[in-house]
C-alpha positions as MATLAB code, in Angstrom:
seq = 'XXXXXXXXXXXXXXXXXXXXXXXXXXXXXXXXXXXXXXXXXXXXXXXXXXXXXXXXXXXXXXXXXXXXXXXXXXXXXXXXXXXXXXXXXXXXXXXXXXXXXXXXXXXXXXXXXXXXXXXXXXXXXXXXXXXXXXXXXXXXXXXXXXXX';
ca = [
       0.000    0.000    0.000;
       0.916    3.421   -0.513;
      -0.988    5.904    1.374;
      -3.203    5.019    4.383;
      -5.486    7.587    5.418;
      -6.884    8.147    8.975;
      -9.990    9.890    9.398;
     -10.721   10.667   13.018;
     -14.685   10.110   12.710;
     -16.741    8.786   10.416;
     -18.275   12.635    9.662;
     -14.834   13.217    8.334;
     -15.770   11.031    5.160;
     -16.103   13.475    2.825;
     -13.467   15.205    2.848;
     -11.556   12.064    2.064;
     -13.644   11.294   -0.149;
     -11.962   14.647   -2.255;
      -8.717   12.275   -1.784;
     -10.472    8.964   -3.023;
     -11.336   11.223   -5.722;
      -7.592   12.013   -6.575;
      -5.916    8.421   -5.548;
      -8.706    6.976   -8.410;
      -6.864    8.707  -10.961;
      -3.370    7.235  -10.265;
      -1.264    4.507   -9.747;
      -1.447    4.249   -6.478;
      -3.047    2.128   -3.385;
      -4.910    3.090   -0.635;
      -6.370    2.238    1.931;
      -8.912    4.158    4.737;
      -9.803    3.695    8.400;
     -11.288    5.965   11.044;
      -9.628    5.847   14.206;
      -9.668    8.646   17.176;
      -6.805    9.926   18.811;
      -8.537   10.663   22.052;
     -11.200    7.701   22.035;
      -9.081    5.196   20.193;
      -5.848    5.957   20.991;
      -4.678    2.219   21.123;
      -6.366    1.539   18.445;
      -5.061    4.310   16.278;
      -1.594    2.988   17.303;
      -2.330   -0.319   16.289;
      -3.193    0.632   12.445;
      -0.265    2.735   12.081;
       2.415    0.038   13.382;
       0.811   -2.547   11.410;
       0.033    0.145    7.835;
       2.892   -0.645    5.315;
       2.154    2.701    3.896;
       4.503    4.803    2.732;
       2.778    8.266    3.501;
      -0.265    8.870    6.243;
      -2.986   11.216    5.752;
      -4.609   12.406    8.467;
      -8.063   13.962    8.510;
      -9.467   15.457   11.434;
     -11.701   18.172   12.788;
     -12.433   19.848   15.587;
      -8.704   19.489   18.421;
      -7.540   17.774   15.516;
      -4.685   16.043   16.998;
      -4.993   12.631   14.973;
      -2.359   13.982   12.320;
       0.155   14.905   14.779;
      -0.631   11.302   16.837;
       0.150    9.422   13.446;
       3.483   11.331   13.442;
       4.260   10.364   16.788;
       4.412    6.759   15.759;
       5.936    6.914   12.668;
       8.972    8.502   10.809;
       7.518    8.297    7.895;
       5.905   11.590    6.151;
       2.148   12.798    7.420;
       0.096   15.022    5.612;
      -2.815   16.576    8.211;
      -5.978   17.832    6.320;
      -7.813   20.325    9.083;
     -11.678   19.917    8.539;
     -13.627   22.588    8.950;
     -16.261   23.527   12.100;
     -17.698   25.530   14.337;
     -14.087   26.962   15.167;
     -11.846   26.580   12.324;
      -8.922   28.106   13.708;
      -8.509   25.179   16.094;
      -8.403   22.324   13.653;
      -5.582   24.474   11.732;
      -3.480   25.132   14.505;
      -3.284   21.669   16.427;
      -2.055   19.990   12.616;
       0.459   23.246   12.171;
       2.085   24.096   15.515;
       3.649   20.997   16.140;
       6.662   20.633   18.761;
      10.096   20.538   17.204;
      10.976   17.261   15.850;
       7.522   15.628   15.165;
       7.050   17.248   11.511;
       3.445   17.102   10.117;
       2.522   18.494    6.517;
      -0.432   20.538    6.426;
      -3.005   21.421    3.383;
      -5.402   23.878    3.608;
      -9.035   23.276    5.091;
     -11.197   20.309    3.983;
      -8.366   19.823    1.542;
      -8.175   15.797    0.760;
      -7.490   16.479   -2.566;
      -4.487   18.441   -2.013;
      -2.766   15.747    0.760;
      -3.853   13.296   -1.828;
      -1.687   15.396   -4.956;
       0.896   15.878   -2.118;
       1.142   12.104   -1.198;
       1.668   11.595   -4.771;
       4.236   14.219   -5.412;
       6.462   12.549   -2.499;
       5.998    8.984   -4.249;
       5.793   10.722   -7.902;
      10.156   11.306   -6.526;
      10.889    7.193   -7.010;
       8.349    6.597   -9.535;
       8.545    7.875  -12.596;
       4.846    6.559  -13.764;
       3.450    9.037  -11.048;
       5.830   11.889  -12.440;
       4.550   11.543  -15.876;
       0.649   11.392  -14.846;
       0.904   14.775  -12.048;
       2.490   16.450  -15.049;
      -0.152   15.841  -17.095;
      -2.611   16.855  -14.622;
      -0.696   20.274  -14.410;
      -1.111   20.409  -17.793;
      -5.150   19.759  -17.894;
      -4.951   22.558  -15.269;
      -3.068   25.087  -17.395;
      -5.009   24.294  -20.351;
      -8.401   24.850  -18.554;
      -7.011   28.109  -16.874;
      -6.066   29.179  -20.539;
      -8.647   28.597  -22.387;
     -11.244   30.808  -20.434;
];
C-alpha cells in the first residue's frame, strides 16, 4: 500500500472522499480507516504500526490532533488535512504548531485532494509513472485556466 489515510470520525468522510477522488486517478493504493486519537488511541496505534504505507494522511476536525498522533508513531511523512467547524482556527493550529521534531505536513481546510496530490508528489520522486501522470494533470490545469 501506498498511502493510508486516517480519518478521526466517520463525519470526516467526505473530505476524504476529495482524496479517493484524486488516488482513483493514479497509480497508487490506498487504503482508509477511522480511528480517534482521544477515544481510540490504542487503536489508532495499532493501524499505524501494522500500515505498510509509505505516507499517512490524516483527517481530522475539531482538536484535531490525529495527524500529529500518526506522526508520533511513525517517521515516515504525514500530511494533516484540518476539517472545517464551528471553530476553524482550532483544527488548523493543532495539525500546524507541532513541537520541534515531530514534523506534520499541512493542506489547507477540507483539503483531501491536495494531501492526496501531495502524497503523490512525495511517491511521484521514485516513480517515474506518477511523475509523468501529475504532469499531465498540471497540464489539464493550465489548459483549462487558458482557455477561459
Amino acid at each position: 500500500m501506498d498511502i493510508h489515510i486516517i480519518l478521526g470520525s466517520k463525519s470526516d468522510m467526505p473530505i476524504a472522499e476529495k482524496a479517493k477522488k484524486i488516488l482513483d486517478e493514479y497509480d497508487v493504493n490506498y487504503k482508509i480507516d477511522v480511528a480517534s486519537a482521544h477515544r481510540t488511541p490504542e487503536f489508532l496505534k495499532k493501524i499505524i504500526i501494522e500500515s505498510d504505507a509509505d505516507i499517512f494522511i490524516g483527517i481530522a476536525g475539531l482538536a484535531a490532533a490525529l495527524p500529529g498522533s500518526i506522526a508520533s508513531q511513525t517517521i515516515k511523512p504525514v500530511i494533516g488535512v484540518p476539517v472545517s467547524g464551528k471553530v476553524n482556527f482550532d483544527s488548523i493550529l493543532s495539525i500546524i504548531q507541532m513541537p520541534p521534531g515531530i514534523p506534520v505536513a499541512a493542506v489547507g481546510l477540507d483539503r483531501g485532494d491536495n494531501a492526496a496530490l501531495l502524497a503523490i508528489e512525495i511517491l511521484s520522486l521514485r516513480n517515474k509513472k506518477l511523475k509523468l501522470q501529475l504532469e499531465k494533470y498540471r497540464e489539464k490545469m493550465r489548459e483549462k485556466v487558458l482557455s477561459k
